[in-house]
C-alpha positions, 0 to 999 in steps of 0.5 A: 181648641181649648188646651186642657190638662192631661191627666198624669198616666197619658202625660207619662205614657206619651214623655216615654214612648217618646224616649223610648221609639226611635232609641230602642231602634238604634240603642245606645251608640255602640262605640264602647264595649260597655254601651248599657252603662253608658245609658245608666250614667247619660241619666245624671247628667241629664237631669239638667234638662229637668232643672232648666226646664223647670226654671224656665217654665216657673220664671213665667206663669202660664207661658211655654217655650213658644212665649218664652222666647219672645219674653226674653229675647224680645218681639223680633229675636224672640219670634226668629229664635221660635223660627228656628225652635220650629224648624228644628222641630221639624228636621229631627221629625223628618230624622225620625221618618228616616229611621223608619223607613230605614227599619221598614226597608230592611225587614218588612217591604224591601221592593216598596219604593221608599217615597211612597213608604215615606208618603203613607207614613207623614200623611198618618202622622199629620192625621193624628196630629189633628186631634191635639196633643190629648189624642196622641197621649191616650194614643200613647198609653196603648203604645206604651202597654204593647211596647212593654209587653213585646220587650218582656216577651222578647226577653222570655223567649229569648230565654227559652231559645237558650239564646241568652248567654251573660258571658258575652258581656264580659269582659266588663270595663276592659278601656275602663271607665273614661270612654264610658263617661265620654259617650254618656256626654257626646251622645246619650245626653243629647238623644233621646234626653235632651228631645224633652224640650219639645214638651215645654210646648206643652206647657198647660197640658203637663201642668207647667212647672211642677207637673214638668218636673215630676212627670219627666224625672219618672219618664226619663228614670223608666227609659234609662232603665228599659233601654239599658236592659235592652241593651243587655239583652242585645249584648247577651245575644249578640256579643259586644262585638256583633252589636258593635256592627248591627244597624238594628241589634234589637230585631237582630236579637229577635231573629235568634228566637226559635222555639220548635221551630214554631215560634220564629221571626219576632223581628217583624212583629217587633218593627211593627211595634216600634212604627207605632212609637216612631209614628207618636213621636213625630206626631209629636215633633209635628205637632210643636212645630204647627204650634210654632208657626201659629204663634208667628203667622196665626192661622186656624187649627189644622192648617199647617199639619198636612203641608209640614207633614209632606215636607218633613217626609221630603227633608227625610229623603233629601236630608242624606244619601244613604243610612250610613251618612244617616247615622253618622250625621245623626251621631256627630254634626246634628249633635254639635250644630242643633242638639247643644245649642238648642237644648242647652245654650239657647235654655239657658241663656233664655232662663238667665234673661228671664231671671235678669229682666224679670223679678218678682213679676216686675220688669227690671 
């Protein structure tokens, strides 16, 4: 398949469901009190992300990640280093099959067995994997209008159930501003932001240096917003305290939503809303990491998905034992371990390679 430019709605659209689907599950990690702050703030930082990315894809015409890694580091190095890039891929795809699961479990199939949950799902994911990446995006522009309508009708609703009570976010920076700035820098950098390196994948379809740039600085300025009003949302209804403790605040928050007794558990509707982003965004996942594998092995379009798909919905089972150990891990070691290295140090690294070995077009 020829790869073709995407046009600029479907591009935004699909960078931010992509942020948004498994952030708005969990929010922002409620180890402070202040946690929608922390959302506002991870965004300056995170820009870095912009400006690496965007060197890297501006240092080599007409090359992705992929190409990259093998232009700076050198045939073998460079395919090992793309190895690793895939598998990464991979893993946090199967992550993010476990945090659906976890969502379905707990509010819409509690009897279903989770293997076959996880069988169903991977096997939708690899089917709109097949497309390429110009299916998932118009793909995302419907999800996209559902998710923003179902958030803008929690908030009204949520309102005229008289559920909405601003006091519970006080009192506002009562640890002061230092923890706020420490979570902004252990977590919410590196998740959802720092997810956006999948995208240089896509390096012809976004419209390489320039459309990376402008595209994901508006997606990532959308979700800081969006996901820090959910966060308020969530603290108005819940309190700081509950939200602390609330595996899924959001749906918790919906489940307050009573309208003469008629208009009641939203909650369901909602975890059906949020499969669609998590489904688009493993799609996502899936769909860099068969480009990977191509890259090393070759093969014809279509041939991993299925295979990859059904060994991420295994990684997703065996990965942890419980959602507990799910989310510490999540919230500590695959931060330390792969997000740093893979979405920061190894970037750049691979920029100042390319930036030494290559001037001007001319190896030095």
């Amino acid at each position: 398949m020829t790869p073709s430019k995407i046009n600029f709605v479907d591009m935004f659209a699909m960078q931010l469901v992509f942020l948004l689907s498994t952030s708005i599950i969990f929010g922002t990690p409620s180890v402070v009190p202040d946690s929608w702050l922390v959302g506002i703030i991870a965004f300056f930082p995170a820009c870095l992300f912009i400006v690496v990315y965007g060197a890297m894809l501006s240092s080599q015409k007409d090359m992705g990640l992929y190409q990259l890694l093998e232009k700076a580091w050198g045939k073998i190095i460079g395919k090992a280093f793309v190895l690793v890039y895939a598998t990464y891929f991979l893993y946090i795809a199967s992550r993010n099959i476990r945090d659906m699961v976890e969502l379905v479990m707990s509010t819409l199939l509690r009897m279903t067995p989770v293997p076959l949950i996880t069988t169903l799902f991977v096997l939708i994911v690899a089917y709109a994997t097949l497309g390429g990446i110009q299916a998932i995006a118009r793909f995302a522009s419907l999800v996209l209008c559902i998710v923003l309508i179902m958030l803008l009708t929690i908030g009204i609703l949520l309102l005229f159930s008289s559920s909405l009570i601003l006091e519970q976010m006080l009192p506002f920076l009562s640890k002061g501003i230092g923890p706020v700035v420490l979570s902004a820098f252990q977590h919410s950098i590196w998740f959802p932001y720092g997810e956006i390196v999948v995208f240089l994948v896509f390096h012809k379809e976004i419209g390489g240096a320039k459309g990376f740039r402008r595209l994901t600085l508006y997606a990532f300025l959308s979700a800081c917003l969006i996901l820090s009003v959910s966060d308020l949302i969530q603290i108005w209804t819940l309190g700081i305290e509950e939200k602390k403790y609330s595996s899924f605040a959001l749906l918790d928050a919906a489940r307050l939503i009573n309208i003469a007794n008629i208009i009641t558990r939203m909650d369901a509707i909602i975890a059906l809303i949020i499969m669609f982003g998590t489904l688009l965004k493993c799609a996502v996942f899936l769909f860099a990491c068969t480009e990977g594998l191509m890259h090393i092995f070759k093969g014809k379009t279509g041939k991993y998905n299925f295979p990859l798909a059904l060994l991420a919905g295994a990684f997703s089972i065996l990965v942890t034992r419980n959602s507990a150990e799910h989310l510490t891990e999540g919230l500590t070691y695959v931060i330390y371990t792969l997000h740093i290295p893979l979405q920061l140090i190894v970037p750049l690294l691979t920029l100042l390679l390319l930036r030494i070995r290559y001037r001007k077009g001319e190896a030095t």
